[in-house]
mmCIF file of the N, C-alpha and C atoms, coordinates in Angstrom:
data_MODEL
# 
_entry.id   MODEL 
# 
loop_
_atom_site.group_PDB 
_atom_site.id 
_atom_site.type_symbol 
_atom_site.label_atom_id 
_atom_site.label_alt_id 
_atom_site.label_comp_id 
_atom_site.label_asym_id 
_atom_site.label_entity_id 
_atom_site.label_seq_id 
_atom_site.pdbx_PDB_ins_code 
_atom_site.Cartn_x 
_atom_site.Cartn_y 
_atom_site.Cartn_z 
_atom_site.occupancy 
_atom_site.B_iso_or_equiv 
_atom_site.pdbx_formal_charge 
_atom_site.auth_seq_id 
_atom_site.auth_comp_id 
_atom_site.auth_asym_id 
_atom_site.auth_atom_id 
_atom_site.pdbx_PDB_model_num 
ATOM 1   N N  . UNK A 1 1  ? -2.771  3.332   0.277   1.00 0.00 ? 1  UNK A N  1 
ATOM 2   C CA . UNK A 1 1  ? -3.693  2.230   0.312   1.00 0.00 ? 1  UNK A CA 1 
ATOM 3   C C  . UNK A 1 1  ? -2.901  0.947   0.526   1.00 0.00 ? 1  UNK A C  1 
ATOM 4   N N  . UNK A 1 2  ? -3.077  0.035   1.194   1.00 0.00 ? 2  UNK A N  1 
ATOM 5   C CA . UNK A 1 2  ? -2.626  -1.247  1.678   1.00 0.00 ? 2  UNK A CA 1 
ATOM 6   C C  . UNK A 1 2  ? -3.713  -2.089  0.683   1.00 0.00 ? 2  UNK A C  1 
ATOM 7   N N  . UNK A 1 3  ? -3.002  -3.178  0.266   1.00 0.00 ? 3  UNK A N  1 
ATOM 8   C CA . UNK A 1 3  ? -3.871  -4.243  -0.535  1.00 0.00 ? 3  UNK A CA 1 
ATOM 9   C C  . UNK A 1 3  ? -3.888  -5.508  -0.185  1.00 0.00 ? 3  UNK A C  1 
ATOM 10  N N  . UNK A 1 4  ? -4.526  -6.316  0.719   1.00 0.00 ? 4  UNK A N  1 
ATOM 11  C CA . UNK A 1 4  ? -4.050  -7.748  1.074   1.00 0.00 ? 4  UNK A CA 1 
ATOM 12  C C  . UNK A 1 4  ? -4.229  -8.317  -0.282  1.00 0.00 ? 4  UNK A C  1 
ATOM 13  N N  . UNK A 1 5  ? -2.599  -8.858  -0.015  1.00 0.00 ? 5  UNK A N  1 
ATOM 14  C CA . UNK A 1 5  ? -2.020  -9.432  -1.633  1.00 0.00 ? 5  UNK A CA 1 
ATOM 15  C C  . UNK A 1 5  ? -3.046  -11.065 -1.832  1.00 0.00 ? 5  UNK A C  1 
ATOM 16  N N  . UNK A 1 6  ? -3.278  -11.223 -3.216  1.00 0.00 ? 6  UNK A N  1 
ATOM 17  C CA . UNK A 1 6  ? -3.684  -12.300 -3.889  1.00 0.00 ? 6  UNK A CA 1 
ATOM 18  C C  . UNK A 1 6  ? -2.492  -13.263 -4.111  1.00 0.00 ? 6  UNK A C  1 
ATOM 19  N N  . UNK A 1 7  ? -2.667  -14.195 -4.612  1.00 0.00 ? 7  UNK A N  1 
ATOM 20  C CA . UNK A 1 7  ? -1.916  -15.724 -4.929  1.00 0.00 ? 7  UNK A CA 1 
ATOM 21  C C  . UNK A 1 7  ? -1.417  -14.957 -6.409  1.00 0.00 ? 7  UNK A C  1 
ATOM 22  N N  . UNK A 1 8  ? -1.988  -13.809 -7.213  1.00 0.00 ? 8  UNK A N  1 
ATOM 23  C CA . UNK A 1 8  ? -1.805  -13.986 -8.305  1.00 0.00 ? 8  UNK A CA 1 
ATOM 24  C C  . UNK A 1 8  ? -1.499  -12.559 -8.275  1.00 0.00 ? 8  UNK A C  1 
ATOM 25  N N  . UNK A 1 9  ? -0.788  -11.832 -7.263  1.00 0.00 ? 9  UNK A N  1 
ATOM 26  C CA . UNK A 1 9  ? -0.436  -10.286 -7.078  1.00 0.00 ? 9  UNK A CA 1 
ATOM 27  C C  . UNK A 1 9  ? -1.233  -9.422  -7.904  1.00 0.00 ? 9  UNK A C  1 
ATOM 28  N N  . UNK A 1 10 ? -2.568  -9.442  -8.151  1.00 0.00 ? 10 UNK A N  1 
ATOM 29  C CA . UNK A 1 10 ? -3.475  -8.560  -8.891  1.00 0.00 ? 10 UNK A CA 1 
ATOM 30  C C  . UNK A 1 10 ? -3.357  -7.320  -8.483  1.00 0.00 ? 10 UNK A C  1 
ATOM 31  N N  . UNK A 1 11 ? -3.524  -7.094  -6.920  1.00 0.00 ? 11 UNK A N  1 
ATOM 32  C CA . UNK A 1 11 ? -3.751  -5.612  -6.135  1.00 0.00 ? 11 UNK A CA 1 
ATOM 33  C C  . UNK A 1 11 ? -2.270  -4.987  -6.993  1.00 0.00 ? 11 UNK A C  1 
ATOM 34  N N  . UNK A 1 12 ? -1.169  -4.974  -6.590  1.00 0.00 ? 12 UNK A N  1 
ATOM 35  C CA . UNK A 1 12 ? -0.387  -4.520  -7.076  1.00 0.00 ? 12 UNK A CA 1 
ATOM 36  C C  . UNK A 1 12 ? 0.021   -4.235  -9.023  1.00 0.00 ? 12 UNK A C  1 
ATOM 37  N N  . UNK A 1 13 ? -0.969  -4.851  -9.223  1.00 0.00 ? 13 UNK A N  1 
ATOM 38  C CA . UNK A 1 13 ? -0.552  -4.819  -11.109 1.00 0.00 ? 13 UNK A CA 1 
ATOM 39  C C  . UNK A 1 13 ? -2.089  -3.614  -11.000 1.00 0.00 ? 13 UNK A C  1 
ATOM 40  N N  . UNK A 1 14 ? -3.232  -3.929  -10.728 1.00 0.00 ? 14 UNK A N  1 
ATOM 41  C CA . UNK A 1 14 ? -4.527  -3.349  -11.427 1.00 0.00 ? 14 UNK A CA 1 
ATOM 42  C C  . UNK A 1 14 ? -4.487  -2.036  -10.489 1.00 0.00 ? 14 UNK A C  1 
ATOM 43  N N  . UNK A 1 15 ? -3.960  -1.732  -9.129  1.00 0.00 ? 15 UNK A N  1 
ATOM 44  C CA . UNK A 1 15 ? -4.185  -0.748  -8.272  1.00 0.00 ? 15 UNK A CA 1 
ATOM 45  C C  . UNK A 1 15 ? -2.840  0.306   -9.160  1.00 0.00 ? 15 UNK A C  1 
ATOM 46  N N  . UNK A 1 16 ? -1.894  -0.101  -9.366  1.00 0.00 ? 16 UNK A N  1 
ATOM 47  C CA . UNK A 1 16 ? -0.890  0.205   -9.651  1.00 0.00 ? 16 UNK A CA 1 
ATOM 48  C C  . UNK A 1 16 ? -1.008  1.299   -10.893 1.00 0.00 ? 16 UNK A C  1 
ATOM 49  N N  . UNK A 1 17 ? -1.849  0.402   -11.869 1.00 0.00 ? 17 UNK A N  1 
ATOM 50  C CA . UNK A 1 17 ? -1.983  0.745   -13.450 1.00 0.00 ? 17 UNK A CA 1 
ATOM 51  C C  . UNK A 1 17 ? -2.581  1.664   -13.157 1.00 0.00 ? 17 UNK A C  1 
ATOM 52  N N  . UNK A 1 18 ? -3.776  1.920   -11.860 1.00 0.00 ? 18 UNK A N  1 
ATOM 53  C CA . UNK A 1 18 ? -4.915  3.069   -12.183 1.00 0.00 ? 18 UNK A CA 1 
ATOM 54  C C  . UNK A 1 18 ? -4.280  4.044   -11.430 1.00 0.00 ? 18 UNK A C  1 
ATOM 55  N N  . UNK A 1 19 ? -2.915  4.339   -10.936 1.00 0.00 ? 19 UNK A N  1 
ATOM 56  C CA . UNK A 1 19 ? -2.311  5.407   -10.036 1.00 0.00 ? 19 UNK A CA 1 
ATOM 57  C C  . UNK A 1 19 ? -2.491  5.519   -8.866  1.00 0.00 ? 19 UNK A C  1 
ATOM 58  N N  . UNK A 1 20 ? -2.906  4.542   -8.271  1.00 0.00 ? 20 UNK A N  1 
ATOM 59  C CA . UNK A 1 20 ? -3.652  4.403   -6.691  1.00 0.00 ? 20 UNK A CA 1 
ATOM 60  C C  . UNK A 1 20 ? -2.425  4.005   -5.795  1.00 0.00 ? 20 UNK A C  1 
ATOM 61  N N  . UNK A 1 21 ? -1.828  4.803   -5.280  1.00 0.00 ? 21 UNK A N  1 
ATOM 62  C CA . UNK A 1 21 ? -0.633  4.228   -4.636  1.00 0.00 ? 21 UNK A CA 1 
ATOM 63  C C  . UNK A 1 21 ? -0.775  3.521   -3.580  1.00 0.00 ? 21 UNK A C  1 
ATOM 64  N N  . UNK A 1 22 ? 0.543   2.422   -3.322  1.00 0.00 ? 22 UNK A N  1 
ATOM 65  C CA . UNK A 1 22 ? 0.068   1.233   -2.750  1.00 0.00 ? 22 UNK A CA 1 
ATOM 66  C C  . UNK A 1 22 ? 1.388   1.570   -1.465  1.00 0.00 ? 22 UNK A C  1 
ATOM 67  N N  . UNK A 1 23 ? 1.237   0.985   -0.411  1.00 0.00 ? 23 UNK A N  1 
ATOM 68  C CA . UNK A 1 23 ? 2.211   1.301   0.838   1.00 0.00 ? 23 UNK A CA 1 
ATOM 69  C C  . UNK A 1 23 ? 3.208   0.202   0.872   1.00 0.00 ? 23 UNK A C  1 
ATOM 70  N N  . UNK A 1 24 ? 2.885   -1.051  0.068   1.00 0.00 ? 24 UNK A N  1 
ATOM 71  C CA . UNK A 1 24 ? 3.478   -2.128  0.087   1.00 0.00 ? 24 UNK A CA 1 
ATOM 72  C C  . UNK A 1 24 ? 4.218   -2.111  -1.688  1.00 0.00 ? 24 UNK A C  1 
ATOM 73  N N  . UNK A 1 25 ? 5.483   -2.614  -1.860  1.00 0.00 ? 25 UNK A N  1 
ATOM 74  C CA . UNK A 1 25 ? 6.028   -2.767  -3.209  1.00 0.00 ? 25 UNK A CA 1 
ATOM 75  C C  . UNK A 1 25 ? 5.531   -4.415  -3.392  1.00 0.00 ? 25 UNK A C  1 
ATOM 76  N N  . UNK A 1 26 ? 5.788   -4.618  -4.727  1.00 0.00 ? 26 UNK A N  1 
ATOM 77  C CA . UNK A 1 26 ? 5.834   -5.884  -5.965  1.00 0.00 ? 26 UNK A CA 1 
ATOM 78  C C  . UNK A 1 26 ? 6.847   -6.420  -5.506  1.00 0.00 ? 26 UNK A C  1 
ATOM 79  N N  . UNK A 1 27 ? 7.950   -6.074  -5.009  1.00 0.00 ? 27 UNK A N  1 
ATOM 80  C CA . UNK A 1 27 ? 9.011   -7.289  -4.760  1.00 0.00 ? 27 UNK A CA 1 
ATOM 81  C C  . UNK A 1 27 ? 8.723   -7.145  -3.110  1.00 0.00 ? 27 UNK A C  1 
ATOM 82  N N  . UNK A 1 28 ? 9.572   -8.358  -2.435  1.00 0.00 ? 28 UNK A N  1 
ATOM 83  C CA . UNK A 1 28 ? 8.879   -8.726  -1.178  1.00 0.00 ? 28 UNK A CA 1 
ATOM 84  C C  . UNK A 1 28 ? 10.534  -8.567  -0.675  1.00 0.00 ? 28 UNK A C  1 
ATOM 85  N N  . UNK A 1 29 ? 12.093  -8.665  -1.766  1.00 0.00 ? 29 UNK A N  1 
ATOM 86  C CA . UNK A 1 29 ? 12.964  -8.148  -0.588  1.00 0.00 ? 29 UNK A CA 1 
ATOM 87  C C  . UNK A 1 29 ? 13.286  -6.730  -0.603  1.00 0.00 ? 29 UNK A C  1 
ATOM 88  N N  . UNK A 1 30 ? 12.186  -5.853  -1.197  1.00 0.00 ? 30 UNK A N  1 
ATOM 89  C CA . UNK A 1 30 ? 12.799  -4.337  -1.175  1.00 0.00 ? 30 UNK A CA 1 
ATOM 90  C C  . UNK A 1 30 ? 11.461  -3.985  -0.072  1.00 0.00 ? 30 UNK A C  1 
ATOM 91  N N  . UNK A 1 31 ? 10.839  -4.944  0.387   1.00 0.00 ? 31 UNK A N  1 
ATOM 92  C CA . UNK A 1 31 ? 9.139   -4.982  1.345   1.00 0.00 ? 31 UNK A CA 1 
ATOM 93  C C  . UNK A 1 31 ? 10.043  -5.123  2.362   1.00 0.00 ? 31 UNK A C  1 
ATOM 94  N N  . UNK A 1 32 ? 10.458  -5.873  2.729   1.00 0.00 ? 32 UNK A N  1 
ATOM 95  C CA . UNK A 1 32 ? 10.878  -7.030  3.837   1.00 0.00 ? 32 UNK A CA 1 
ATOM 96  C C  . UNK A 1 32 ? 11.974  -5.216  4.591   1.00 0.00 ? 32 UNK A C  1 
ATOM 97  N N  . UNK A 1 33 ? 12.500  -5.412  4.352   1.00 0.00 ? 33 UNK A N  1 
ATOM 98  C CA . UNK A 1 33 ? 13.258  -4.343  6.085   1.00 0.00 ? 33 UNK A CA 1 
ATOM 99  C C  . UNK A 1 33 ? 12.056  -3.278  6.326   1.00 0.00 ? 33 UNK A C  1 
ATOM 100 N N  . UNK A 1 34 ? 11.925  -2.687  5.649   1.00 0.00 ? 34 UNK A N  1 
ATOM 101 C CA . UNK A 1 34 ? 10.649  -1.383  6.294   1.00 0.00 ? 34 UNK A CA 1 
ATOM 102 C C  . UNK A 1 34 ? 9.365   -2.426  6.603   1.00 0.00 ? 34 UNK A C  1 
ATOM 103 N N  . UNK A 1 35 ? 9.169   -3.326  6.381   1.00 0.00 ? 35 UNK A N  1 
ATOM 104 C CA . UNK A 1 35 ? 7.635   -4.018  6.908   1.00 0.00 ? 35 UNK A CA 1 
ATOM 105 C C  . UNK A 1 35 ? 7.640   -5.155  7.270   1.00 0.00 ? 35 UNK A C  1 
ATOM 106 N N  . UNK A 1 36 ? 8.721   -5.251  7.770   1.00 0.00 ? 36 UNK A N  1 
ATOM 107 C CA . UNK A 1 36 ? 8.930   -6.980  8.660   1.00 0.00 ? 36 UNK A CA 1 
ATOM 108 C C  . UNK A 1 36 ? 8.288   -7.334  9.195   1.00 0.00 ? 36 UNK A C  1 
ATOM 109 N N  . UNK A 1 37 ? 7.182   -6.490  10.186  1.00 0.00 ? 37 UNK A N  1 
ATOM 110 C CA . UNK A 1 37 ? 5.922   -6.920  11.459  1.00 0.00 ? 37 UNK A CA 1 
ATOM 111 C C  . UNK A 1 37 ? 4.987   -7.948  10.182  1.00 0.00 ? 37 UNK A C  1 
ATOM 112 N N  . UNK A 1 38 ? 4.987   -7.626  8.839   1.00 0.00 ? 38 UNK A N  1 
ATOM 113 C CA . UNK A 1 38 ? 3.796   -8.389  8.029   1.00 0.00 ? 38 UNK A CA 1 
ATOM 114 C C  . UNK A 1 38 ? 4.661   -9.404  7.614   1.00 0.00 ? 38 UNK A C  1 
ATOM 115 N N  . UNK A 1 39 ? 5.558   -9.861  8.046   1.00 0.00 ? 39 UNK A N  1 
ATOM 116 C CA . UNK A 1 39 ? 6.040   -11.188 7.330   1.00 0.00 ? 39 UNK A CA 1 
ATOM 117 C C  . UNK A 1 39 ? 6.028   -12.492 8.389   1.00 0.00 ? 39 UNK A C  1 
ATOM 118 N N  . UNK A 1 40 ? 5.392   -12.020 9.910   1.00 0.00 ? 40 UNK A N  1 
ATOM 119 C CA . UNK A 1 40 ? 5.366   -12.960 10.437  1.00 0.00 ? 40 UNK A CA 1 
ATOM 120 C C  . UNK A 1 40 ? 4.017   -13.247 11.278  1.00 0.00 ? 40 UNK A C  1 
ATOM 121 N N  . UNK A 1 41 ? 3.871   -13.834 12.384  1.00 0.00 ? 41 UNK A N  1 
ATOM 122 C CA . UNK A 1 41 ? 2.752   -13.902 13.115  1.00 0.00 ? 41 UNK A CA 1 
ATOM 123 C C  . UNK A 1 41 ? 1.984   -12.499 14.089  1.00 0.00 ? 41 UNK A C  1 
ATOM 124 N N  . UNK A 1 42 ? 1.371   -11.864 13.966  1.00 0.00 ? 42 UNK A N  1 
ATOM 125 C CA . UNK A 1 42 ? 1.322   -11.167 14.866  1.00 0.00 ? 42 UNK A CA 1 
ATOM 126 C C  . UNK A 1 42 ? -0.499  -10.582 14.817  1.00 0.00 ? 42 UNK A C  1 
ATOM 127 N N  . UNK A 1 43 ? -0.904  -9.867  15.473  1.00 0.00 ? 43 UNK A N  1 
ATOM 128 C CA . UNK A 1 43 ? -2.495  -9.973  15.077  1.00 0.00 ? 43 UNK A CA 1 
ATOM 129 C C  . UNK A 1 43 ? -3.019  -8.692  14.525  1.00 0.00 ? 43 UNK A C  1 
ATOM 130 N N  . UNK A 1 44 ? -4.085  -8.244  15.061  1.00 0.00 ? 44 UNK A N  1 
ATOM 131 C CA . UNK A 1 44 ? -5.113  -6.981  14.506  1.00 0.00 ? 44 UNK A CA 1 
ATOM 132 C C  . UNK A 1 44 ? -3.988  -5.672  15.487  1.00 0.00 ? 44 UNK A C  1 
ATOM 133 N N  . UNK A 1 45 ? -4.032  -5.806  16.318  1.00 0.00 ? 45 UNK A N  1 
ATOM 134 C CA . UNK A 1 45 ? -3.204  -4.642  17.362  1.00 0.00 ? 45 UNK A CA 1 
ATOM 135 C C  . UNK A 1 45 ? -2.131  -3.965  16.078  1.00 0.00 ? 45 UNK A C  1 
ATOM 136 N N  . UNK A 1 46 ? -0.938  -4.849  16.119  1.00 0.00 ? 46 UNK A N  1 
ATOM 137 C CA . UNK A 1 46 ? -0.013  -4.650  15.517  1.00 0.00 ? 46 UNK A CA 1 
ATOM 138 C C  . UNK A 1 46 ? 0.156   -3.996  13.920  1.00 0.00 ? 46 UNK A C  1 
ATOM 139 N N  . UNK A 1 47 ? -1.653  -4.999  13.175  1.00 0.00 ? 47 UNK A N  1 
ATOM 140 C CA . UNK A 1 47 ? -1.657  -4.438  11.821  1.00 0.00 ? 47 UNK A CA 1 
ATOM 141 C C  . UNK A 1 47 ? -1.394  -3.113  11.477  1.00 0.00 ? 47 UNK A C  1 
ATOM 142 N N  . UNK A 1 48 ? -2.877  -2.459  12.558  1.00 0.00 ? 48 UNK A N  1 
ATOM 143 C CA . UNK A 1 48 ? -3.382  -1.454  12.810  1.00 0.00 ? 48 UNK A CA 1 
ATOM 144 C C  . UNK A 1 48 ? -2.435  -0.284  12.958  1.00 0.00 ? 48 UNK A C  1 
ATOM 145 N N  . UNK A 1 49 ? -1.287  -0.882  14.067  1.00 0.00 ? 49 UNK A N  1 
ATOM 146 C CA . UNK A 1 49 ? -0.601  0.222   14.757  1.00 0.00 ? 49 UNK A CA 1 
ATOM 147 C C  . UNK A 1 49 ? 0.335   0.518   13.222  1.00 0.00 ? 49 UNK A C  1 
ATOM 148 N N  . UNK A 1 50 ? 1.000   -0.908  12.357  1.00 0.00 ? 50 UNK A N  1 
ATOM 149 C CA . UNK A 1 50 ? 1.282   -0.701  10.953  1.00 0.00 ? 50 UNK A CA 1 
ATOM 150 C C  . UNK A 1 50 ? 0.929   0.292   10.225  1.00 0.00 ? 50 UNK A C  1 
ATOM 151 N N  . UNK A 1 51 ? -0.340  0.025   10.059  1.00 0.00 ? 51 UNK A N  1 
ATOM 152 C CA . UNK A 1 51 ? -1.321  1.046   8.825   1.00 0.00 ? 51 UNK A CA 1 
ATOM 153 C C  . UNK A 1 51 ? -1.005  2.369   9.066   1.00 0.00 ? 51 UNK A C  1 
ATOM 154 N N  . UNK A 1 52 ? -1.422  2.807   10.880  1.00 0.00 ? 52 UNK A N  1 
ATOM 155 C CA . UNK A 1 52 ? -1.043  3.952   10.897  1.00 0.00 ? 52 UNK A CA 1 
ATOM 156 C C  . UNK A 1 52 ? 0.098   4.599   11.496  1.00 0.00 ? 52 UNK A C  1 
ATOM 157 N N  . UNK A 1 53 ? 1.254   3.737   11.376  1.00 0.00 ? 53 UNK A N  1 
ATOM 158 C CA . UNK A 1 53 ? 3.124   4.095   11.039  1.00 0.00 ? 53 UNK A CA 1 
ATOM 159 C C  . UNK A 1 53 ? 3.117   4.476   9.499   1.00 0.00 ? 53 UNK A C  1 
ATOM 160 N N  . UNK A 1 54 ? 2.325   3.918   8.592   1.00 0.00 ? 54 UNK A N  1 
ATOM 161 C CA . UNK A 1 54 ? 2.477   4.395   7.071   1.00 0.00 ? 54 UNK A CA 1 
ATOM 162 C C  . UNK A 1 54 ? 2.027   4.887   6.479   1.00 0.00 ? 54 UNK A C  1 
ATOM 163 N N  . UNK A 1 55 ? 0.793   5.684   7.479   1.00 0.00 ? 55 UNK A N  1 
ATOM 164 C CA . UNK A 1 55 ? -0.488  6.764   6.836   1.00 0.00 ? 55 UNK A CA 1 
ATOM 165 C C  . UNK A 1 55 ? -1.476  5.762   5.757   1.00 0.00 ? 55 UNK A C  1 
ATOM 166 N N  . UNK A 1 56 ? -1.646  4.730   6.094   1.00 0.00 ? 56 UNK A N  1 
ATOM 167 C CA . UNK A 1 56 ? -2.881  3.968   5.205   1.00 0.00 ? 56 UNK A CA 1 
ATOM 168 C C  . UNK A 1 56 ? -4.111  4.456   5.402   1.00 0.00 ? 56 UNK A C  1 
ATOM 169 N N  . UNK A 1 57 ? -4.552  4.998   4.939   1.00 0.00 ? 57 UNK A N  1 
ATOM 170 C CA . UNK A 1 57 ? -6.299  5.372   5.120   1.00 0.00 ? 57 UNK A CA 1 
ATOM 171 C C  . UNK A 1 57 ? -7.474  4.427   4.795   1.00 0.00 ? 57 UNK A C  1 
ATOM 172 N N  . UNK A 1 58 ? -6.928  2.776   3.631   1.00 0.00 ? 58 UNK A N  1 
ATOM 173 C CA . UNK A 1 58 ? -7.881  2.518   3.153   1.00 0.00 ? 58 UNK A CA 1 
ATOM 174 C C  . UNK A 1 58 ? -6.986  1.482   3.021   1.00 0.00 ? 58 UNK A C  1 
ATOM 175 N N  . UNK A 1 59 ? -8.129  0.226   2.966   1.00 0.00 ? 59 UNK A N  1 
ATOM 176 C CA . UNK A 1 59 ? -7.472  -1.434  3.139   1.00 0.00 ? 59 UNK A CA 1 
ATOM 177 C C  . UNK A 1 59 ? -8.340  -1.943  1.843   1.00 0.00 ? 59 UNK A C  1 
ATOM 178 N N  . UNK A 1 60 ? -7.764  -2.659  1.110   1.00 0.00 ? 60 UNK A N  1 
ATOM 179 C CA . UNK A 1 60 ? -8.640  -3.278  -0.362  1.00 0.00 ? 60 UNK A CA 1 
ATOM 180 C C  . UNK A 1 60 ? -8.570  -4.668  0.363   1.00 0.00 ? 60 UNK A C  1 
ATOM 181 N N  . UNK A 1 61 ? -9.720  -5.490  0.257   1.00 0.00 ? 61 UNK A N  1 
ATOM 182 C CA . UNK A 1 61 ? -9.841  -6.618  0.516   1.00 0.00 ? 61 UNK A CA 1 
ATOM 183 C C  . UNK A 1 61 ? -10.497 -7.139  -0.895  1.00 0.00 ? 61 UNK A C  1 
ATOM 184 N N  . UNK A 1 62 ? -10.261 -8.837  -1.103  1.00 0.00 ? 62 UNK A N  1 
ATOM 185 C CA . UNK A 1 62 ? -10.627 -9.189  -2.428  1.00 0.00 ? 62 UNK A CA 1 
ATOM 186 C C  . UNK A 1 62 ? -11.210 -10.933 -2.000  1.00 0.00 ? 62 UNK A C  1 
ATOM 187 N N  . UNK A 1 63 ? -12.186 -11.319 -2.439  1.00 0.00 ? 63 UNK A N  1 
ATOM 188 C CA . UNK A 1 63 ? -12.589 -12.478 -3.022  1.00 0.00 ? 63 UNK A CA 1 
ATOM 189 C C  . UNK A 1 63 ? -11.665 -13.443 -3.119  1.00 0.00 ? 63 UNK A C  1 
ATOM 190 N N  . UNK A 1 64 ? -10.688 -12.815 -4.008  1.00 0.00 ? 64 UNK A N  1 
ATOM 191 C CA . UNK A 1 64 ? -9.617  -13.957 -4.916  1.00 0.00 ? 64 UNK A CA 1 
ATOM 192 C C  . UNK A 1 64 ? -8.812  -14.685 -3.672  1.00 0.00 ? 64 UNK A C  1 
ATOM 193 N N  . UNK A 1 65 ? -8.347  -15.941 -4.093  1.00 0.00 ? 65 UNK A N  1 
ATOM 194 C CA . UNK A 1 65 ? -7.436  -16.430 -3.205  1.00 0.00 ? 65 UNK A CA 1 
ATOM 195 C C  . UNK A 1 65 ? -6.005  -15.909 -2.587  1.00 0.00 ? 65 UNK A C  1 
ATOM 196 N N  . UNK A 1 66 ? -6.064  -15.845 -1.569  1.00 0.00 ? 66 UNK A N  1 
ATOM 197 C CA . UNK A 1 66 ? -4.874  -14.997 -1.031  1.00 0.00 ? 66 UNK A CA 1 
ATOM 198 C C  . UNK A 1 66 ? -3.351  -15.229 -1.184  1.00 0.00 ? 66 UNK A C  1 
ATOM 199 N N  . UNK A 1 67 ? -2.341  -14.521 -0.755  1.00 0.00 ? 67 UNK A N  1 
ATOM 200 C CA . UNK A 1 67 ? -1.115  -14.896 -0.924  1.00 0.00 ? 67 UNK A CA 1 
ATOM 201 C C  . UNK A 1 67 ? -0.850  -15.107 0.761   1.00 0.00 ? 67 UNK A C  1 
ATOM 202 N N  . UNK A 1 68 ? 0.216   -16.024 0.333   1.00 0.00 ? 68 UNK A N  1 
ATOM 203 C CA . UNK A 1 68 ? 0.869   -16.855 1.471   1.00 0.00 ? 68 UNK A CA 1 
ATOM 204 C C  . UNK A 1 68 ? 0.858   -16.023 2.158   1.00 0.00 ? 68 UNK A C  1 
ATOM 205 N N  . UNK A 1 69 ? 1.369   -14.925 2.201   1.00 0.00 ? 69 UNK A N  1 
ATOM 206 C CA . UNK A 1 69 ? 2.146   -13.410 2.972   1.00 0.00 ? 69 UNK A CA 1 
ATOM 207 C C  . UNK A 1 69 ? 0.886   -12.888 3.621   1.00 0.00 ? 69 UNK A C  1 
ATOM 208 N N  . UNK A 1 70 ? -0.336  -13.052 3.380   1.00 0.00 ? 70 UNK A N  1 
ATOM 209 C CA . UNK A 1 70 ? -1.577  -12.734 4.491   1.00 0.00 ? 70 UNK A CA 1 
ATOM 210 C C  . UNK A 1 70 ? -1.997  -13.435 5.633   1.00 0.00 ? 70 UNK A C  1 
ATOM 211 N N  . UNK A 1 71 ? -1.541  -14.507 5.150   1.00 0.00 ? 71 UNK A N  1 
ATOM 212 C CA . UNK A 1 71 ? -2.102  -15.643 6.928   1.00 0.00 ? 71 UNK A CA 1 
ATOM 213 C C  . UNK A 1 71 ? -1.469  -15.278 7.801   1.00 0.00 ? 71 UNK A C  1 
ATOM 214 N N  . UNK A 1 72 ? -0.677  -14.318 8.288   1.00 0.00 ? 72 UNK A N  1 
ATOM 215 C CA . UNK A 1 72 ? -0.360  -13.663 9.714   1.00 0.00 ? 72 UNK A CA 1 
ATOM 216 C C  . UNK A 1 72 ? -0.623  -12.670 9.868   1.00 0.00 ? 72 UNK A C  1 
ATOM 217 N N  . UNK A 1 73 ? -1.620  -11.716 8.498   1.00 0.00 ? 73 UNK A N  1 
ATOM 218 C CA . UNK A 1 73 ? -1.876  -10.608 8.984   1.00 0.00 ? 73 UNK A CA 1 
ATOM 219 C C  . UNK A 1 73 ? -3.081  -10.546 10.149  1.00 0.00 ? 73 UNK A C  1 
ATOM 220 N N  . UNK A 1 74 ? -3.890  -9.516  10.696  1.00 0.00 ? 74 UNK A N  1 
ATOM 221 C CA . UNK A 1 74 ? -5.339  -9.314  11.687  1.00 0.00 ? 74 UNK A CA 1 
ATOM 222 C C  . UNK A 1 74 ? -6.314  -9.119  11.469  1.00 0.00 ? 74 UNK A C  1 
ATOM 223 N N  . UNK A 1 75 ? -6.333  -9.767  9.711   1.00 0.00 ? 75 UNK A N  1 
ATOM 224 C CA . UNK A 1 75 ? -7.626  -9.346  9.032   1.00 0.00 ? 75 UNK A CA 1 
ATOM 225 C C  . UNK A 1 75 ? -8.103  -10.304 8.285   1.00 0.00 ? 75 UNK A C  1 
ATOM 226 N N  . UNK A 1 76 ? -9.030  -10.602 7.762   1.00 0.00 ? 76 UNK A N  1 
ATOM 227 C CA . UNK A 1 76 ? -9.439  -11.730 7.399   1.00 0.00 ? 76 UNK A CA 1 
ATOM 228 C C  . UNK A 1 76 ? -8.818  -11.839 6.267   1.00 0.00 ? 76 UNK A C  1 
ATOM 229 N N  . UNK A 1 77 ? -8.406  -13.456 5.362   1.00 0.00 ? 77 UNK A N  1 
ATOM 230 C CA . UNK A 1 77 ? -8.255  -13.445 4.320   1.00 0.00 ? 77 UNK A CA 1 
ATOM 231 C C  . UNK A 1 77 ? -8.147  -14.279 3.153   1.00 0.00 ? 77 UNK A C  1 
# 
């Protein structure tokens, strides 16, 4: 499961606690070499082709205010 991260890293603490494994880690430099395409500009094509390089089946989207690290993803946020 992929979680577009919050301002207040919730997806990763509450997805985490309930055993729901997440494709993305809590720290952003053990993130950063395997998922570099999400740290910069790029659009929906690229997410996509992402998700399924890492077998994501399912995208959590949230209400809450987002983290910095989503405004270049291809999905709303």
């Amino acid at each position: 499961m992929e979680a577009v991260d919050t301002a207040g890293h919730w997806p990763a603490d509450f997805l985490a606690r309930a055993r729901i494994p997440l494709a993305r880690g809590w720290f952003r430099q053990e993130d950063f070499p395997q998922n570099r395409v999400l740290y910069g500009e790029f659009g929906a094509k690229a997410y996509v082709a992402w998700l399924r390089r890492v077998s994501v089946r399912y995208v959590v989207l949230t209400s809450a205010r987002p983290d910095y690290s989503c405004a270049g993803r291809g999905v709303v946020c």
